[in-house]
Every structure is written in C-alpha cells, then in structure tokens.
N, C-alpha and C positions, 0 to 999 in steps of 0.2 A: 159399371162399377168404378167407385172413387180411385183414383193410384192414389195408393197412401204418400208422404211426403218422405224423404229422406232422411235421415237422423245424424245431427249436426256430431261428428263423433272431434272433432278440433277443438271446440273453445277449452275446454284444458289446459290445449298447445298454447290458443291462443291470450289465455289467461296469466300464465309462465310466459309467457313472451312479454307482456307489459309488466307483468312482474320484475323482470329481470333489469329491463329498462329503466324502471326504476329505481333501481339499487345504484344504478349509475349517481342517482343526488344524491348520493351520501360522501358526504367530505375525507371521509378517512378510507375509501376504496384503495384497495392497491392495483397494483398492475398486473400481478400473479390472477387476482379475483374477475379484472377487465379480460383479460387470458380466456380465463374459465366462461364468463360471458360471453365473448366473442365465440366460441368455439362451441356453446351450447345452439347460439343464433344460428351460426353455418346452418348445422344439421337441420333446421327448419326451415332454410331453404328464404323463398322469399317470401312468406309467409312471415316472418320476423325481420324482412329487409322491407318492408311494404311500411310497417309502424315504426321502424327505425328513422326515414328516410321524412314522414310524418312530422317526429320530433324535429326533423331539421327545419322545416317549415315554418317551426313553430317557436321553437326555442329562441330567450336574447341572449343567456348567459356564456360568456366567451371559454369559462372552463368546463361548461356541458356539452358547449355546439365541440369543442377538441374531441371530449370524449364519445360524441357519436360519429364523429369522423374517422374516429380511430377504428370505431368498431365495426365501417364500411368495408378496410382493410381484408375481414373475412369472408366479403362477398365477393364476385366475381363481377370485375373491374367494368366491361360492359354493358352493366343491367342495370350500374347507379352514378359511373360519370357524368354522364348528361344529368342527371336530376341534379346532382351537387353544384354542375354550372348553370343550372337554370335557377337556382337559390341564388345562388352566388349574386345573378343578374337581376333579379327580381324585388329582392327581399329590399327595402325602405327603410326600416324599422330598428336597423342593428345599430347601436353606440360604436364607439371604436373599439372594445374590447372583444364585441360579437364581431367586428369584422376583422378585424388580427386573427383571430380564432380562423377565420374562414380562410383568408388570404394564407394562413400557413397551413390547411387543408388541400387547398388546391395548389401549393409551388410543393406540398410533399407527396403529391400526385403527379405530377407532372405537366401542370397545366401551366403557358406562360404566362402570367399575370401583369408583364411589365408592357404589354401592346393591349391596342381598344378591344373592348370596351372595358376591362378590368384596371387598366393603369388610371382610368378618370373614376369610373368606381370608388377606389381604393384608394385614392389621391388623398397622402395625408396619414395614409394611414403603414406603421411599418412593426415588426417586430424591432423590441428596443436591441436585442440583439444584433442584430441586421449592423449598427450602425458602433458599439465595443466590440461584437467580436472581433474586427479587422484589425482595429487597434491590440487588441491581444495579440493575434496570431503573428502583429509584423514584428512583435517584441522576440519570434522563435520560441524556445525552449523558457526562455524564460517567462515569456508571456504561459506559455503551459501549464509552468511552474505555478504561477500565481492564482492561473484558472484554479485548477487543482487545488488550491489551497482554500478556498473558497469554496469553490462544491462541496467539500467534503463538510466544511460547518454548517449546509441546507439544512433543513428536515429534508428526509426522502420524498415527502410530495411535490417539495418546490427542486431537489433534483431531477422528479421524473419531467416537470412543465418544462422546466431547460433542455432538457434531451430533445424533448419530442419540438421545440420550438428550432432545434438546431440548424435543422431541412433547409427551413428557409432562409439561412444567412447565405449570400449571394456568395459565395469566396468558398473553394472545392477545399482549402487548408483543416475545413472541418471537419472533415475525415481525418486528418490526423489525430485531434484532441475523438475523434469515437473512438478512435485504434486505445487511445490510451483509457479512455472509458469502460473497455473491454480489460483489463486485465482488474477491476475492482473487484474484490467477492462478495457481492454482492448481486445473486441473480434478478432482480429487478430495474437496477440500472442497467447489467451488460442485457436483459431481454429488452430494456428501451433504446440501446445504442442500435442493436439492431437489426430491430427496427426502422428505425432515421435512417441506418449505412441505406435499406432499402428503398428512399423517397431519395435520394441523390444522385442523378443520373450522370456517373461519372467510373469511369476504368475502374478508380483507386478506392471506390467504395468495393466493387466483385473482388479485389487483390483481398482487402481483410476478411472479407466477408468467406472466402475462398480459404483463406490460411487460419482463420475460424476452426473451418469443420472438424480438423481432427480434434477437435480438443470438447471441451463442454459436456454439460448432459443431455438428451433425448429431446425435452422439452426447448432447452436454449439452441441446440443443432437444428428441431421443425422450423425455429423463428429464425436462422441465421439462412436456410436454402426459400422459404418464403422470399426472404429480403429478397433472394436472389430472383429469383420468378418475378417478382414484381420489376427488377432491375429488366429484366429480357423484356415482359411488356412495357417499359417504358423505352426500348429500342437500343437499351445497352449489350451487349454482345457479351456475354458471363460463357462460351467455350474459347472463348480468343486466350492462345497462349502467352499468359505474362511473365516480365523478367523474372526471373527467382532472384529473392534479395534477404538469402540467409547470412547471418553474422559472420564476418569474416575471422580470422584466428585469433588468440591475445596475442596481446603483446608484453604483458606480464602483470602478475598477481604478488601484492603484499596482503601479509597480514602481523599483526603484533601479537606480543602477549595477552594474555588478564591482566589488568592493575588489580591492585586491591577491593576493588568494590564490583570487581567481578563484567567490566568492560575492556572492550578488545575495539581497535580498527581494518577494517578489510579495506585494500583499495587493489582495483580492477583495470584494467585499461587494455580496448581490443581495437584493432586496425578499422576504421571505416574506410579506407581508401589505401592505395598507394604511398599515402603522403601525412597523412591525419591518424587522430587516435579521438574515441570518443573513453573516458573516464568516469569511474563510481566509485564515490566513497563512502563507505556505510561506517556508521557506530552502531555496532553492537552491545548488548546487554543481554546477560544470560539469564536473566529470567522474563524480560519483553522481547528481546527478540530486536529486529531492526530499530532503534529510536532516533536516527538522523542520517539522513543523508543530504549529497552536494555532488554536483559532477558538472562535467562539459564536456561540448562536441568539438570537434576540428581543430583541435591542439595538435602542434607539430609533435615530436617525439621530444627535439632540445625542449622544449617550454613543460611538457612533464616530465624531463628529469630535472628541471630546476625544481619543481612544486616539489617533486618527490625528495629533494633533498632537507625542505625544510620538513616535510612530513614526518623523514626518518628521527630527525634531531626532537621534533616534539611528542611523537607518538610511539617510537622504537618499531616500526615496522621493519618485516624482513623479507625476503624474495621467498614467496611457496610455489609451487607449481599447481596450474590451474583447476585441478583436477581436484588437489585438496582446499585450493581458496571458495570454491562450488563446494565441495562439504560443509565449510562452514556457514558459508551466504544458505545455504537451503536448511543447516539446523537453527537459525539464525531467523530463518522465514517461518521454518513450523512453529517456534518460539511466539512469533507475534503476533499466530493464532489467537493466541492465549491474550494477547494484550489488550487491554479494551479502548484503549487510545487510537488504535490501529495500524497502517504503516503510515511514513510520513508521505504528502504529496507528494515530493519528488523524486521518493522511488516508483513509482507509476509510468512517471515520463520517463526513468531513465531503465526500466526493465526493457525495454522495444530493443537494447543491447544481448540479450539473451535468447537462445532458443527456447524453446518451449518446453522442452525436455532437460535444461539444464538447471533450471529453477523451480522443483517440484520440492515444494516443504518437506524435510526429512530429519530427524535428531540423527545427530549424530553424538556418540561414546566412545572415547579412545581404546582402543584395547590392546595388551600389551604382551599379549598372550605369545604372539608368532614374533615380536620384536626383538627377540635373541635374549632378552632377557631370562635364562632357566628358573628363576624365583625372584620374587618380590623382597631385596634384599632388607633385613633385617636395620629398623635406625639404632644408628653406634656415632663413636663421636663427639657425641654431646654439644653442648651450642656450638663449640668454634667451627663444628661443620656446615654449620645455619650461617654462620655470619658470613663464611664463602659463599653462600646462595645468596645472599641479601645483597652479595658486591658484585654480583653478576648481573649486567644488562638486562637479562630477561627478568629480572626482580626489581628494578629498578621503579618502577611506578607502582610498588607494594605497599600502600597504606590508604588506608579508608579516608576519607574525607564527607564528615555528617555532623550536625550539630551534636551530637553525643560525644563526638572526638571533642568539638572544640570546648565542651566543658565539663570533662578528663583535665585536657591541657591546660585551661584558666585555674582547676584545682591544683592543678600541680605546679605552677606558677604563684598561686598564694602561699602552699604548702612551703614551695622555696625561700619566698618574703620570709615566712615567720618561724621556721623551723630548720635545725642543721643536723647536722651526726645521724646518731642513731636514729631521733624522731622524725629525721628529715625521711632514710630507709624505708621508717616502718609507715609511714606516710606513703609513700610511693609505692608499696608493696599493696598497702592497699586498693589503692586508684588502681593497678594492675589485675590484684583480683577481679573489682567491681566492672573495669571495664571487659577483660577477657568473661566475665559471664555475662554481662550486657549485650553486646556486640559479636564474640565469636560463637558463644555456646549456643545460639538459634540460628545460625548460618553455618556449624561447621560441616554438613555436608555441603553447600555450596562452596567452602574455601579448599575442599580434597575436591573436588572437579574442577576449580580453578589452578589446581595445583598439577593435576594431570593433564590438562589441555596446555599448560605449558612444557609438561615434561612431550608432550604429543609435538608441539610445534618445533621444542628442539630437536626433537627423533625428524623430522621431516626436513629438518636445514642440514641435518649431518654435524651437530654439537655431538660433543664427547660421550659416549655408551657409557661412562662412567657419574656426571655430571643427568645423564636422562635418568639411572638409576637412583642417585640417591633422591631426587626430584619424586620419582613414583612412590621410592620408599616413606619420605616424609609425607606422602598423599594416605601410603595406610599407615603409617603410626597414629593418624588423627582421630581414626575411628577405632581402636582400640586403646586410646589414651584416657587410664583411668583418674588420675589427680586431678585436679583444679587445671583449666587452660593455664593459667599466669604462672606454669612450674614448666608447662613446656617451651623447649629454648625459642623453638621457631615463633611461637605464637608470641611469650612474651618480648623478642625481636619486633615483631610485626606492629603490636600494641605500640611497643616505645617509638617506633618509625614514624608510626599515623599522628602521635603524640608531637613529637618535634615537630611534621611537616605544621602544624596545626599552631604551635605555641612560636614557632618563626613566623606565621601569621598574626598572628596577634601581637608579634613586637614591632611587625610594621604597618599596623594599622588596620589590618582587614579582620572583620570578623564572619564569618559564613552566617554566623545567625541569625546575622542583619542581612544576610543578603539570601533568602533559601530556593529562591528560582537558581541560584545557580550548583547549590548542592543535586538540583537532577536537573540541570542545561543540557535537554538534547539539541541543543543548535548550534553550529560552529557559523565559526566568523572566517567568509572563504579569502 
C-alpha cells in the first residue's frame, strides 16, 4: 500500500514570513513596526532566518541591506554570523552605499573590519560619520550642543539612519551623545540609542544601559537588557561593579519673579567635583514651559558669582532653596509637554546634571492655605497701595511687551501731538479702556497666577507676611472684579507701565514691530 504523503501544514507561516519581509520596502516604516517585525521572525525560528539571510544575498540597496541587518539582531548570534561574513567576502556587486550598509553591520556586531581581508574589501569605503563625529565630540559640550540642535530638525527617518550608523564611529565619546539621545521623548529614538549602546563593545555603554533600567517602559526596558546580552556576547563583562557617578549636592538655586508677560528665570548650579560647578539656566514661560536654555561645566565657584552678579542686575533673580527651584524646573517641564516646539537642545545635554527622580514633569500651584495666612485679606487702599507694589523689585519687570503695546503707545504719543486738557484725558482713558480689554481681559487668569507665583517666591525668600498678603489679595480681587479692567488701580498701573516702557522705545528709535522675532526671542546671548 502507497504511504500517503504528508501535508505541507507551514506555507501560511511561510507566506507571512515573505509577507513581512516585504513590508520592510516600504519608505515610511518605523522602528516601533521593525520591532513588531523582528519579534514576529524570532517566533519562527529559522524558518524566517533562512529567507531573511536570502535577502541579504540578494539585495543592492544600502537602506534595505541596514534593515535586514537589523532584523538579524533577533536571531541567535551563532546561526547567522558566519553567513553575514561570508556576504560580506563574497558579494561583487554592492555600489558604496550597499557596502557602508554592510561595513556598519559587521563593526555593530562586533566584527573587526579594520585588518584583511575586510580592510582591502572596504578600502574606500567609510560612514560619513566615522570622519565629523570626532570633530563634534572634540568641540565637548558644545560640540553636543550643536549635534542636538540639528537632530532634532531630521524627519525621524533620517534620525533613526544616524542612531543606528552611530556603532560604527571609531571614538567610544559616542556613547555620550546616546546617553543624551536617551533622555528625548521620543520612544523610537531612545529604542534606537539602545539599541547601538548594544553593538559598542565598551564598559561605558553597560554603565547607561545599566542606569537605564530603572526607568522606561516594558517594551524600551526588553531592548535596553537585550543591548546588554548582546554586550556579554561580544565579551564585555555587563556584572563588573561600576563607579557610581550620582550628582553630587548644589551648590545653589536662583530663581526670579514673572515679569509681565508671564516669564521667570531659574538658574541651578551643582558641585561636579571638589573644585568645579557645572550650571543651568532655564527661561521659563508659563504657558510652553522650558523655551531657553544655556549652561557650563567646570566653572570655578568665583567665575559663577561674577556671572551671577550680572544675572541678578538683568534678571532679578533671588537665592530659593533647591528643593523649591525642582518645583518649578519640573512644573516648567510638564508645561513643555504641551509645547509643540519642544524642549530646546541644550537642555538634553545639560539634564545628565540631574537625577532621575528629580526631574519628573509635575504642575505645580501655590497654595496658601497652611501659609499663616487666616484669610485671603480683603483689597483696600485703593491705588496708592498698587503703586507700593509696582516700586518693589519683585514688580519691577511688570509690563508686557507685544506689538499691541507698541500701538497703544504710538496712539498715545499722536493723541499727545494733537490733543491737551481734558481731550488729551479723555483720549487716554480711552486707549486704557481698549487696551486693558484687548490685552488683559483674555489673560486675566494668567496674570492672578502670575501674581501668586510671585506672592509664593516672596513667601519662600522670607519677604514681609505683610507685603505676600496684599500680593495674594490683589491675585483675588481680579477675579471677582466686576467694572471694566482700566478702573482697576493695579491693571490700569500695569497698562500705563507697558505703555512708557514701549513709548521710551519709540523715542529712541526702536520699534518691536519691525523687529517681531524678538517680541518671542527664546535665545539669550551668553
């Protein structure tokens, strides 16, 4: 009797398997979806490593041969190194593009490429990386700086080529800039940093990759102890006890008021040594959240209290203690959540100053509750108690500055030309109306939170309980102020403030109108 034949029950598998492969040509893949890819192949074993390994044979294109290289990563390392170096040796056929592809395949595997028979192979052939990153990294911080400023203007596909190309830059400095690649939110970059920390056969890649795990979610933690396995098989030693190199204390925390349009300065500064202070300065905005920063490493102490003097004199900053300067850098961070700009480069380079638990995005709200204050005193007074507050330092940067001010002020400046007495009055009453409902009345809950964050800063330097009161108090007159803004003393103070600053502008020359990058300049000049 015949034996019947067996019944092919795979091709399914196998059909899903070249399926999948496929999807790989599509230009707009992510790395999330290569993920999903990769992690469907495993399960099939080599059965899916067999047609993988295929393509490599086969393929010229240097952004395809990457991504089947990448997706080797989920097999197990002895079933397909030797095939990958027997392409490598083999293959005729590749332009320089398929062979940069390959050459950064094999140095992010671990193979040495720089002795025979691959150094004559490949003669000629380099990652353009290989040969600017050095020049970046000898720049330091700055050199970071600048990378960072540029990454972030990529599309995410040509971010994710730079990550995964990173492996191959000869110079271990490149694990610094993944350290700092890791703190983006952005889970598609930090699952490509590391990634790469894993094809770098170096200490200082297991240190981050290590100070990683507590943090992340499930999926970015599988890819951060992968990295690590694959570090053991390339013969790095990932249980060897490393230094611990937690931030060491500050050494003190400023911060300023709100001016008027609702910005504050933080500046930070913590011990990296015995001898040195590394520094941050953030500009703050209360509706984006971080929009500037600037800092340095290895400043003595004398050299930031000179900076810090000029600092005080342009920005009003005051000494907080660290504890509240972290309240507002982390309500400052949830803030820039929200921004669609995002944060700026160089706070990326310069968070590695922070613990990981000290800069968790949080709002923060003043509250005034347990402050000794027994009630929310009642406003009395009448303006001349505002003009006190207006001649106080911590009110001193109170007025807006926006092309709406500056023409207010050019109307009230003609009104002056042409008009005196009583017309001149009733002129100016007007412009006062127009602009306090222009300008205040869609922002007056943003100007009672600015009004209380500064009643909150004076409570924390030990200003007068008297002086933090009437401060909270004029915070709730605003929201139950039923007349026209331009009747209340403080607003119409504040109005005429932003007016002068704006119309002494204009008698010397400068008109913001003509210049509107800098009515929102988040960039200082250090």
């Amino acid at each position: 009797m015949q034996k019947r034949k067996k019944i092919d029950t795979t091709l399914k598998e196998r059909r899903g398997i070249l399926c999948l492969l496929e999807k790989l040509k599509q230009e707009n893949i992510t790395l999330d979806e290569m993920e999903e890819i990769g992690a469907t192949l495993k399960k099939s074993g080599k059965r899916a490593l067999r047609p993988l390994v295929r393509q490599l044979w086969r393929e010229r294109s240097g952004d395809l041969i990457s991504k089947y290289t990448y997706l080797l990563d989920f097999f197990e390392d002895e079933v397909w190194i030797d095939q990958l170096i027997q392409i490598a040796l083999k293959r005729r056929d590749l332009d320089n593009d398929g062979k940069a592809a390959m050459l950064a395949a094999l140095e992010g595997y671990g193979v040495d490429v720089s002795s025979p028979p691959f150094s004559t192979l490949f003669a000629g052939v380099g990652n353009p990386l290989s040969f600017s990153m050095p020049e970046i990294l000898d720049r330091g911080e700055e050199g970071l700086v600048s990378f960072m400023e540029e990454f972030l203007l990529y599309p995410r596909e040509i971010q994710l080529i730079v990550i995964r190309e990173l492996p191959s830059v000869a110079d271990p400095r490149v694990i610094t800039l993944l350290e700092v690649l890791l703190r983006l939110d952005c889970d598609e970059v930090v699952a490509a940093a590391l990634t790469a920390l894993g094809r770098i056969r170096d200490e200082r890649s297991v240190a981050v990759l290590r100070n990683y795990l507590p943090q992340g979610d499930e999926t970015l933690l599988k890819l951060a102890a992968r990295s690590l396995r694959r570090l053991s098989f390339l013969g790095v030693d990932i249980g060897k006890t490393l230094p611990q190199t937690s931030p060491l204390p500050f050494h003190g925390c400023f911060a300023s008021p709100p001016d008027g349009d609702g910005r504050r300065s933080l500046v930070i500064s913590r011990w990296v040594d015995a001898d040195t202070l590394t520094v941050l300065y953030l500009q703050v905005d209360e509706m984006r959240g971080i929009i500037g920063t600037w800092g340095c490493r290895g400043v003595t102490p004398d050299e930031f209290a000179e900076e810090l003097t000029d600092i005080r004199g342009e920005e009003g900053v005051v000494a907080v203690d660290p504890d509240y300067a972290l309240l507002l850098a982390r309500d400052a961070l949830y803030r820039s959540t929200e921004n669609p700009l995002g944060l700026p480069a160089e706070f990326y380079v310069r968070r590695g100053m922070f613990h990981d638990d000290e800069l968790v995005p949080a709002q923060y709200h003043p509250d005034f509750q347990d402050c000794g204050l027994r009630r929310v005193p009642r406003l009395s007074g009448g303006s001349e108690a505002f003009d006190s507050l207006f001649d106080d330092d911590f009110f001193s940067c109170w007025f807006m500055a926006n092309g709406s001010v500056y023409d207010f002020a050019e109307e009230w400046r003609e009104l002056e030309k042409n008009c005196s007495g009583k017309l001149l009055a009733q002129g100016l009453e007007s412009i006062l109306e127009r602009f306090c409902r222009k300008l205040f009345a869609p922002e007056i809950d943003l100007i009672q939170r600015r009004l209380l964050l500064t009643a909150d800063l004076m409570r924390h330097v030990g200003r007068e309980s008297s002086l933090v009161e009437k401060t909270v108090a004029l915070a709730s007159s605003l929201g139950k102020y039923e007349l026209p803004y331009h009747f209340h003393p403080f607003l119409r103070r504040f109005a005429l403030e932003s007016m002068d600053m704006a119309r002494e502008a204009l008698a010397e020359g400068y008109d913001l109108r003509q210049h509107p990058a800098d009515a929102d300049d988040d960039d200082w000049d250090e």
